[in-house]
C-alpha positions as CSV (number, residue, x, y, z in Angstrom):
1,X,163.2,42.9,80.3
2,X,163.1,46.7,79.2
3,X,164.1,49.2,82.0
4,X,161.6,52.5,81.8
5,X,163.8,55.5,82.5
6,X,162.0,58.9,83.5
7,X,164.0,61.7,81.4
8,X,163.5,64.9,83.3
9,X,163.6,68.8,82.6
10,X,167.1,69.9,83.1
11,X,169.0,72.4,84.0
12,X,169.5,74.9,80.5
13,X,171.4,76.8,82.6
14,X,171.5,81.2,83.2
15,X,169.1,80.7,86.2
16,X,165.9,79.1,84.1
17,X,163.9,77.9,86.3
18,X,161.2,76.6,84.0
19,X,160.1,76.1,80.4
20,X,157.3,76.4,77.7
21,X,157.3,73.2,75.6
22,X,156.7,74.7,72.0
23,X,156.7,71.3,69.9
24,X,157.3,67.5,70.7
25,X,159.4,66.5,68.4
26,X,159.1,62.4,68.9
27,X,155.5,60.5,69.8
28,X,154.7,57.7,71.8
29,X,156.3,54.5,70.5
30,X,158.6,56.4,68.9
31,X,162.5,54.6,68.8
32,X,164.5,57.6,70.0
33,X,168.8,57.5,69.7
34,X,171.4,58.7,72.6
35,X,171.4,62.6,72.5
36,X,168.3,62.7,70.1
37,X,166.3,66.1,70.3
38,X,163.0,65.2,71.4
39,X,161.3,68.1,72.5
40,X,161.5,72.0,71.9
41,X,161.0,74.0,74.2
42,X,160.8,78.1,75.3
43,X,162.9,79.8,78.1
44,X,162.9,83.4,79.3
45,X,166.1,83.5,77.1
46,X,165.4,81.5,73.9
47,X,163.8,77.9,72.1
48,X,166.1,75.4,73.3
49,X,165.9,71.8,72.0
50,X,166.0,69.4,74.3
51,X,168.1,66.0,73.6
52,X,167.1,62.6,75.7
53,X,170.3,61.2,77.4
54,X,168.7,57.4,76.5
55,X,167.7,55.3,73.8
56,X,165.0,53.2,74.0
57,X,160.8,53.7,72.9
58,X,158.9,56.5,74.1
59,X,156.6,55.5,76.5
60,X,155.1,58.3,77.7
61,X,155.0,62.4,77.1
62,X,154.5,64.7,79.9
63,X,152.7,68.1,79.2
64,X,151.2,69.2,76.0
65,X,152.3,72.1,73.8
66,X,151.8,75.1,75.5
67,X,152.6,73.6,79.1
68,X,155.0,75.3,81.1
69,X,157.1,73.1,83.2
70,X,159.6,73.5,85.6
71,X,162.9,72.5,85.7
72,X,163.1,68.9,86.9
73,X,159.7,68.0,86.1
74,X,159.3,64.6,83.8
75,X,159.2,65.3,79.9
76,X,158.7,61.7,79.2
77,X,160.0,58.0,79.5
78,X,162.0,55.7,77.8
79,X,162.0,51.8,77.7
80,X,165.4,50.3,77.5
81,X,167.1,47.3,77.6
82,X,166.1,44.0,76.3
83,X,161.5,44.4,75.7
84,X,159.6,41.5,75.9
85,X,160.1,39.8,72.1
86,X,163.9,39.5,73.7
87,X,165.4,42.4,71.4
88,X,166.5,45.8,71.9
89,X,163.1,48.1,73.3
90,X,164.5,50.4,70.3
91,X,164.0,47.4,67.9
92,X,167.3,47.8,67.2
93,X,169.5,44.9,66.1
94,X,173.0,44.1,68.6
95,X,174.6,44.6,65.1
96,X,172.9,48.7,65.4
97,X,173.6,49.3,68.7
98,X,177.4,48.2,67.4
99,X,177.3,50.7,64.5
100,X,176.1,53.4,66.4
101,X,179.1,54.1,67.9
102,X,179.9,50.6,69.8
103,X,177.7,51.3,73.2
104,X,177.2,48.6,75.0
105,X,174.3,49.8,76.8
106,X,172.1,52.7,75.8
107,X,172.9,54.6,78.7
108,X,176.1,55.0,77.8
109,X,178.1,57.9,76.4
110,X,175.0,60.5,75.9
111,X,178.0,63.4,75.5
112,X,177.9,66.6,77.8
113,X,174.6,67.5,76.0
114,X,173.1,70.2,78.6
115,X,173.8,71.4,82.2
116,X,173.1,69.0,84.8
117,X,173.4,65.7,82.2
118,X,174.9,63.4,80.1
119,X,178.7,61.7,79.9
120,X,181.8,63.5,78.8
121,X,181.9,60.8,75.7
122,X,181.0,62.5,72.4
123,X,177.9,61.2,71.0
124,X,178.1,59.0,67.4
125,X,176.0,60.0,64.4
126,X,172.4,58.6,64.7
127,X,169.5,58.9,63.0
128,X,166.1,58.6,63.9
129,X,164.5,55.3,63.6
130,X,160.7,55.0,63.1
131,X,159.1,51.6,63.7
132,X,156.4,50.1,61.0
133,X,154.7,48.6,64.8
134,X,154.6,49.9,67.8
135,X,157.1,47.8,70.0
136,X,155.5,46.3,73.1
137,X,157.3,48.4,75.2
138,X,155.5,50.8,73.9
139,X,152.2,50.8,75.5
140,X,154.1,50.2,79.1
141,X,153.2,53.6,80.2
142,X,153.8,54.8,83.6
143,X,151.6,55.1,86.4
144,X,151.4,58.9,85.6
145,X,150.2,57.9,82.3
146,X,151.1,61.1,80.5
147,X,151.0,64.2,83.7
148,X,153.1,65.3,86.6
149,X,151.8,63.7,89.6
150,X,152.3,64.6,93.5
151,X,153.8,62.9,96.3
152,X,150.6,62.0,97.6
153,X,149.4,60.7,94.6
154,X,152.2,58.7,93.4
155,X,151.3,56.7,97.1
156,X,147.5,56.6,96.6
157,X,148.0,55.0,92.8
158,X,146.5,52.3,91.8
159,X,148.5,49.1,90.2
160,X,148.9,49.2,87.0
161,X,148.2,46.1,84.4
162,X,150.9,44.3,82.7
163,X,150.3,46.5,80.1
164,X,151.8,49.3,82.4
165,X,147.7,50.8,82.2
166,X,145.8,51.3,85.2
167,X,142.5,49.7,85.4
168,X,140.6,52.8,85.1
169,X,142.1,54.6,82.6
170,X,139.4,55.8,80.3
171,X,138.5,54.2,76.8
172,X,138.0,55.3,73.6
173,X,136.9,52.8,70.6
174,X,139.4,52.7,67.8
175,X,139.1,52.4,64.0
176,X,137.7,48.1,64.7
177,X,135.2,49.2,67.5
178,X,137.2,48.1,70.1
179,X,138.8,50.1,72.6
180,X,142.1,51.2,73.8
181,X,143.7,53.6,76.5
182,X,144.1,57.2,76.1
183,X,147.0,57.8,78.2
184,X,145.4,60.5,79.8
185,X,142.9,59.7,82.2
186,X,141.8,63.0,82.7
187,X,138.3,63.2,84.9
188,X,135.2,64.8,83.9
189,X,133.7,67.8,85.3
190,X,131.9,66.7,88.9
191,X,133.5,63.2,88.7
192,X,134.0,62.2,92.5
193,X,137.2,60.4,92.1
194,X,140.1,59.8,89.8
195,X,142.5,62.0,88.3
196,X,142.0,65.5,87.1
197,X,142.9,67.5,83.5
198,X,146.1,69.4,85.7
199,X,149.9,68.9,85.1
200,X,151.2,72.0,86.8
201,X,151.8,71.4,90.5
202,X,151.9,75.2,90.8
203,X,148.2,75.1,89.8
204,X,147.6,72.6,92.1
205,X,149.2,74.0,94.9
206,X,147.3,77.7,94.3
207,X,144.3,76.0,93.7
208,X,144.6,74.1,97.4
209,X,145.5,76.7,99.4
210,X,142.8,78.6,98.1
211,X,140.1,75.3,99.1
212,X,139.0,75.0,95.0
213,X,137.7,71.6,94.1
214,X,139.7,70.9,90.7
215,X,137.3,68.4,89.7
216,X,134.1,70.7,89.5
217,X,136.4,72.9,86.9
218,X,136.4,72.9,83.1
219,X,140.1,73.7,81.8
220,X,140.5,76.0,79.0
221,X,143.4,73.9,77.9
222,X,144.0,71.1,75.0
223,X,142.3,68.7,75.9
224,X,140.4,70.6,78.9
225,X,144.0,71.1,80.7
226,X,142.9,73.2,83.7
227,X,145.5,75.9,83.4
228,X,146.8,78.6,86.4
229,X,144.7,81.3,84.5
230,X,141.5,78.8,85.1
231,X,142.1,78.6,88.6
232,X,143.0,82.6,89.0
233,X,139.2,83.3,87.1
234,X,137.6,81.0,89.0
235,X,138.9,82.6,92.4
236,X,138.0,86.0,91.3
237,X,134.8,85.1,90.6
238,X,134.5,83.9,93.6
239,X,135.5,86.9,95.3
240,X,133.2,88.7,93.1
241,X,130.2,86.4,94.1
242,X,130.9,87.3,97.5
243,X,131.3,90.8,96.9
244,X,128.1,90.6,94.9
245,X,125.9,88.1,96.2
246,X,124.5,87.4,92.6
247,X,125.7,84.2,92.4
248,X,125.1,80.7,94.6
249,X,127.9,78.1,95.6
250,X,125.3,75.7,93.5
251,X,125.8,77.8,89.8
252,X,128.0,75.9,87.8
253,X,131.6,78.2,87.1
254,X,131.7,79.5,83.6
255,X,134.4,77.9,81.8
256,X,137.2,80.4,81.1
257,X,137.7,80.8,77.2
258,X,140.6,80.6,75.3
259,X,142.6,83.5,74.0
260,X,140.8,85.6,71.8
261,X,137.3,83.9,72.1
262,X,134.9,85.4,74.1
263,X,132.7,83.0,76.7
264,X,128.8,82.5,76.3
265,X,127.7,84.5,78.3
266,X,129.7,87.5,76.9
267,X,128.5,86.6,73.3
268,X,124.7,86.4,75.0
269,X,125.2,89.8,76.3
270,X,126.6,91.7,73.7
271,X,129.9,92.1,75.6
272,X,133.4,92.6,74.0
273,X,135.2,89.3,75.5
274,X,138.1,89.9,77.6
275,X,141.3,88.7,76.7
276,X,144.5,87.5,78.9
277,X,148.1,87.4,77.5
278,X,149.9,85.4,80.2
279,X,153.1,87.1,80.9
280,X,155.4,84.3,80.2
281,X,158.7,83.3,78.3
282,X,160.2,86.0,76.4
283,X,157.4,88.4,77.1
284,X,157.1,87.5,80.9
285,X,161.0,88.1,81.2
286,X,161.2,91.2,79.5
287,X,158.4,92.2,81.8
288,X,160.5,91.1,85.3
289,X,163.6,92.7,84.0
290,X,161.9,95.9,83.0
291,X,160.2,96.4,86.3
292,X,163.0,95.5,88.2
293,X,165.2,98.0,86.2
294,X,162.6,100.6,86.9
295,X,162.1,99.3,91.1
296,X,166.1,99.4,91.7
297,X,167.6,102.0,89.4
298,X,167.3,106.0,89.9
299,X,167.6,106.7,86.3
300,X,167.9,110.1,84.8
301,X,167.4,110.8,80.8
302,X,169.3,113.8,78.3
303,X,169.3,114.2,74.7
304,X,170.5,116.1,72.3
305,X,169.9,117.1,68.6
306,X,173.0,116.4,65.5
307,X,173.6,117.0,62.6
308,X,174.3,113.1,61.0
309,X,175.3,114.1,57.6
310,X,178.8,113.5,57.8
311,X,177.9,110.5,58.9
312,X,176.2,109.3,56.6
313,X,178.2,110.6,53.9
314,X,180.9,108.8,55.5
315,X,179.3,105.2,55.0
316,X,178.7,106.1,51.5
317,X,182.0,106.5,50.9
318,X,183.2,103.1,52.9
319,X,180.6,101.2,50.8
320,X,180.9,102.9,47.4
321,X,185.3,101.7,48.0
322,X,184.1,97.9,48.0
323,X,183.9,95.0,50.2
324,X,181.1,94.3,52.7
325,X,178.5,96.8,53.0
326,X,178.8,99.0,56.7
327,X,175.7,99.5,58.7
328,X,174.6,102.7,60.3
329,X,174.5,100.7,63.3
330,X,177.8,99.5,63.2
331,X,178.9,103.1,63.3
332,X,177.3,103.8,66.3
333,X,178.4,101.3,67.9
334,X,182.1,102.1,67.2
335,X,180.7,105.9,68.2
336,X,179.6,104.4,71.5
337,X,182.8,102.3,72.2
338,X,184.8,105.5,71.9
339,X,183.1,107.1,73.7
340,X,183.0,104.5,76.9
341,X,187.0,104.2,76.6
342,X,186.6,108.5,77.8
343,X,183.7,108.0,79.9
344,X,183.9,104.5,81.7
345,X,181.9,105.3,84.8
346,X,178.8,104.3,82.1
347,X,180.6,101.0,81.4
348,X,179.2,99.8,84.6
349,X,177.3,98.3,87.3
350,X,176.1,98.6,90.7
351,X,177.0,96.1,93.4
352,X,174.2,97.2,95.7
353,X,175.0,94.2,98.3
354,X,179.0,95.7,98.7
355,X,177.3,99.3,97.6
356,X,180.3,99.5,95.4
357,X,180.2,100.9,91.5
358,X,181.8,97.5,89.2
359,X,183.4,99.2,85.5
360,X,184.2,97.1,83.2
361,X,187.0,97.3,80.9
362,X,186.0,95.2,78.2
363,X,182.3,96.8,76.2
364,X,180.2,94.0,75.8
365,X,177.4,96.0,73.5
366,X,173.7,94.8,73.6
367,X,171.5,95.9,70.9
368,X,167.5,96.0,71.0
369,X,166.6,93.7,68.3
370,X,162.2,93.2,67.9
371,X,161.2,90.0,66.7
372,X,157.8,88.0,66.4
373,X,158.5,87.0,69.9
374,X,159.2,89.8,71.4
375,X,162.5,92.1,72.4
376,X,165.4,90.6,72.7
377,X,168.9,92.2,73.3
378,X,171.8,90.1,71.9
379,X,174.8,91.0,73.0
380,X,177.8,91.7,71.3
381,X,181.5,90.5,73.1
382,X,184.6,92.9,73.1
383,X,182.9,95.1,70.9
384,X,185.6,97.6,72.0
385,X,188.5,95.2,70.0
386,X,186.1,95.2,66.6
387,X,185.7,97.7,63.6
388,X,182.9,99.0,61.6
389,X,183.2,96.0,59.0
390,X,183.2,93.3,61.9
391,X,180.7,95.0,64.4
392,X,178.5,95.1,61.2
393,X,178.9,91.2,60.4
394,X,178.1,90.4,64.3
395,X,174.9,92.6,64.2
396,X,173.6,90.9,60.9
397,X,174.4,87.0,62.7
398,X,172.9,87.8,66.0
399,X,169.9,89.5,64.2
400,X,169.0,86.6,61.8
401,X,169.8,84.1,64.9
402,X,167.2,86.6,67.1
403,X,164.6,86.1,64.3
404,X,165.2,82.4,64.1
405,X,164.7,82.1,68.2
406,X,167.8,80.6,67.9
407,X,169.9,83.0,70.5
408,X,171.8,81.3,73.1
409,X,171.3,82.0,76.9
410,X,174.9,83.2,76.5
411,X,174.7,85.6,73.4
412,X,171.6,87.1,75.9
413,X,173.7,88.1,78.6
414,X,176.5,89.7,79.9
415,X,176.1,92.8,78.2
416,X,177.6,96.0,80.1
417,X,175.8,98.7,77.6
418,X,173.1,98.9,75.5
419,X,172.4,100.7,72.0
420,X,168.3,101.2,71.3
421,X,168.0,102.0,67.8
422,X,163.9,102.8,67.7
423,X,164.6,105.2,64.7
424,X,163.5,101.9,62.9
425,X,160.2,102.5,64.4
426,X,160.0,105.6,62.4
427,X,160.2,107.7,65.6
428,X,162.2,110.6,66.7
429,X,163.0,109.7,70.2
430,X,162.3,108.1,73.7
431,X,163.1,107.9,76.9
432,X,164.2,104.0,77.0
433,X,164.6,102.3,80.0
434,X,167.8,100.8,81.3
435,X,168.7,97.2,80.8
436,X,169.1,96.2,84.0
437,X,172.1,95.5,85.8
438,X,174.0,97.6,83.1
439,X,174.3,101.8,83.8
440,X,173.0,103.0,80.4
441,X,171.5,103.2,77.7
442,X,172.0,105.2,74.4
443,X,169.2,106.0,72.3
444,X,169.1,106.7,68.4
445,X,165.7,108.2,66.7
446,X,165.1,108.3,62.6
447,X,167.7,110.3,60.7
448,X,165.7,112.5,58.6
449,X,166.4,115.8,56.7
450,X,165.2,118.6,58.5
451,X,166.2,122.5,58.5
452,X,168.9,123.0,60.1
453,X,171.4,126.0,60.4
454,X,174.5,124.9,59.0
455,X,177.6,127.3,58.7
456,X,175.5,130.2,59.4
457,X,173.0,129.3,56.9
458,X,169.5,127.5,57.0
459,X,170.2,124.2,54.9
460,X,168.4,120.8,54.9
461,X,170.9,118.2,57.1
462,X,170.0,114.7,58.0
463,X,169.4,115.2,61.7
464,X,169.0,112.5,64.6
465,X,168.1,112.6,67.9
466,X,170.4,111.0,70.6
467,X,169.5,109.9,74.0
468,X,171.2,108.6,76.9
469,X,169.3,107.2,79.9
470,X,172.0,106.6,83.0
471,X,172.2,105.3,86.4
472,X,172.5,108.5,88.6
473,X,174.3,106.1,90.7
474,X,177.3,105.6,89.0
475,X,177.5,109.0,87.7
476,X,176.7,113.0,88.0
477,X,174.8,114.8,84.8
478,X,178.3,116.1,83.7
479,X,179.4,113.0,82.9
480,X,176.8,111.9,81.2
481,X,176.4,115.0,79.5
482,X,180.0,114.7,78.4
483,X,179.4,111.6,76.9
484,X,176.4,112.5,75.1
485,X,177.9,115.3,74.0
486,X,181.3,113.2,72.6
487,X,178.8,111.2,70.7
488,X,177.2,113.7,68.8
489,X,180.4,115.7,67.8
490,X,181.5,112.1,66.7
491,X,178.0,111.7,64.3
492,X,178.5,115.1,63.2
493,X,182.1,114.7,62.6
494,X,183.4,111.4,62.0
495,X,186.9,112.2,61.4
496,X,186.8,112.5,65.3
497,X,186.9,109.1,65.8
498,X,190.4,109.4,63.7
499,X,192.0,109.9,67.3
500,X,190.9,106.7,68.9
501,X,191.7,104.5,65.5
């Protein structure tokens, strides 16, 4: 008899509390191996995918894509053991489950896969194994059947069938005219029982407190998935009914349209529709760290003007003598190392519980990298111990791993300073705010020939503008002015940096 284990959210680690699943990779009734990704997912760090510890049949998917879940909430189930035709639930053969890898069971050494699960065993090579019929394990979905349910519910349940349905779940007619089960039962607008369209218990929890009757709502969701946004516009209108007194408890709620297309009664009025961006993922923890950076730190901002012709000259000359090309970034970056070896108070942190300053003495160098998902600062280890040719190579990997969303939480963190190159951006400067819990940040604008007087005499130069952004905290404006200052003597003349090499 197959054995229907519930595969849960885990821990990925860095604090996450929760996840955006992107794309299921496996369907229901799909045979899925030990350690097989099955779902992708998006943290506040980076797209993760997620491997199932079991092998077995898919019998169920929890959350469509787009659903934010949090840690520990089901992702799906698996049926495993021996199903009902006395074979394998994977459809496997006793002579597969031998080849891959000799498990006897396929619990059994899933390999350290993520934090919080999995065996210390390495996992064998599988592949993914696609069955020409459904096995009959397959349809023995849970009593969820496909969304999150609460304590309460998971008591009030009704039994299911012995196909693992319960006897309400809604029908729809098939390809022969006869019916089958969704898998998700989700209730109609003014039903007055049965499930609802919501897998969030966060939305179910705001939407209690608040006394809102889930089941007169229309989700703007797939699927009509009521969503926390649907529950937000319905309270506000509320609140503006009663603020109003336009509208009666018996109106029916306008059903909140998806990004980017405006309701009915916008389009019947003539009125540009309103769109919401919900601050989530990437974009939502850019926002958190941004804010907090701003809340916590007393930051003060200097610039200065140089002269980078030298500089550049000086990377035409490394490139033109062969081997891998040098980046003007790199040479920053070995600019700004130097610089932190004579000015470490900016290598730092502040311990506000112990209200103590922490320097480090090892420059782990973040960099501002944009990419269609938003900002994201990989961060660069020991960049103190690297030179131009290897700080370049690291900048280009992290970079192309950045665009991929392929960044681990680990190559997103730790970083103790930052280097914002927005001269990409084709402007001249800014005051950037400080990656928070690091001291400072350094700036760098275009580098673009302007007049400049040069040995006594107005010439064109290539000229940048430099920026620093510190923690008053850590430091006094001398300091940071010395650094700044160290920095652009170093841009103007390179052979400065001869002393540290």
């Amino acid at each position: 008899m197959a054995q229907v284990l519930e595969f849960k959210l885990p821990d990925l680690g860095e604090g996450l509390t929760e996840a955006e699943i992107v794309r299921w990779l496996v369907e229901v009734g799909d045979v899925v191996a030990v350690d097989q990704p099955v779902v992708e997912v998006e943290t506040a760090k980076a797209m993760v995918e997620v491997p199932c510890p079991y092998g077995g049949v898919v019998t169920a998917r929890f959350g469509a894509e787009g659903t934010e879940l949090p840690v520990g909430a089901p992702l799906l189930t698996v049926a495993v053991g021996e199903s009902a035709e006395g074979r394998p639930a994977g459809g496997a053969s006793a002579a597969d489950a031998e080849g891959a890898g000799g498990r006897g069971s396929a619990t059994e050494g899933s390999g350290n896969v993520l934090v919080g699960y999995g065996t210390s065993q390495a996992p064998a090579r599988r592949r993914r194994i696609r069955p020409a019929e459904p096995a009959p394990a397959a349809s023995a979905a849970p009593a969820t059947n496909g969304r999150i349910r609460t304590t309460a519910e998971t008591r009030e349940a009704p039994e299911t069938t012995e196909t693992g349905e319960a006897p309400d779940s809604p029908k729809t007619p098939d390809s022969t005219g006869a019916t089958k089960s969704t898998g998700v039962p989700f209730h109609t607008p003014g039903a007055a029982d049965g499930p609802v369209p919501v897998i969030s218990p966060l939305v179910r929890r705001l939407a209690r407190q608040n006394g809102l009757d889930l089941r007169e709502m229309t989700g703007s969701g797939p699927d009509g998935l009521i969503l926390r946004a649907d529950v937000e516009y319905a309270l506000r209108a509320a609140a503006a009914q009663v603020r109003t007194g336009g509208a009666t408890a018996e109106e029916p709620r306008t059903q909140v349209a998806r990004a980017g297309a405006p309701t009915a009664a916008a389009v019947t009025a003539g009125t540009p529709a309103v769109t919401r961006v919900p601050l989530k993922g990437i974009r939502g923890a850019v926002a958190d760290k941004l804010s907090r950076s701003r809340t916590e730190i007393p930051d003060a901002t200097c610039w200065v003007d140089a002269d980078a012709t030298e500089l550049m000259r000086t990377r035409a000359a490394m490139n033109a003598a062969g081997g891998p090309k040098i980046s003007v970034l790199a040479l920053l970056a070995r600019i700004c190392t130097a610089a932190l070896a004579r000015f470490p108070e900016l290598n730092s942190s502040v311990d506000t519980e112990a209200r103590e300053v922490v320097q480090y003495g090892a420059v782990h160098l973040g960099f501002a990298a944009q990419t269609d998902r938003g900002l994201v600062v990989p961060v660069v280890r020991d960049a103190h111990a690297r030179d131009a040719e290897s700080l370049t190579a690291e900048f280009a990997r992290l970079t192309e791993a950045a665009r991929a969303g392929a960044l681990t939480p680990a190559e997103l963190t730790g970083g103790t300073f930052t280097l914002n190159n927005y001269g990409v951006f084709g402007v001249d400067g800014s005051t950037p705010i400080i990656n928070h819990p690091e001291a400072a940040m350094l700036g760098v604008g275009r580098i673009v020939p302007k007049p400049w007087v040069h040995e006594g005499e107005l010439a064109v130069r290539q000229v940048v503008q430099l920026s620093l952004t510190f923690d008053h905290r850590v430091c006094d404006g001398g300091t940071a002015g010395g650094f700044l200052r160290y920095v652009a003597d170093c841009v103007e003349q390179p052979a400065v940096l001869l002393r540290t090499l």
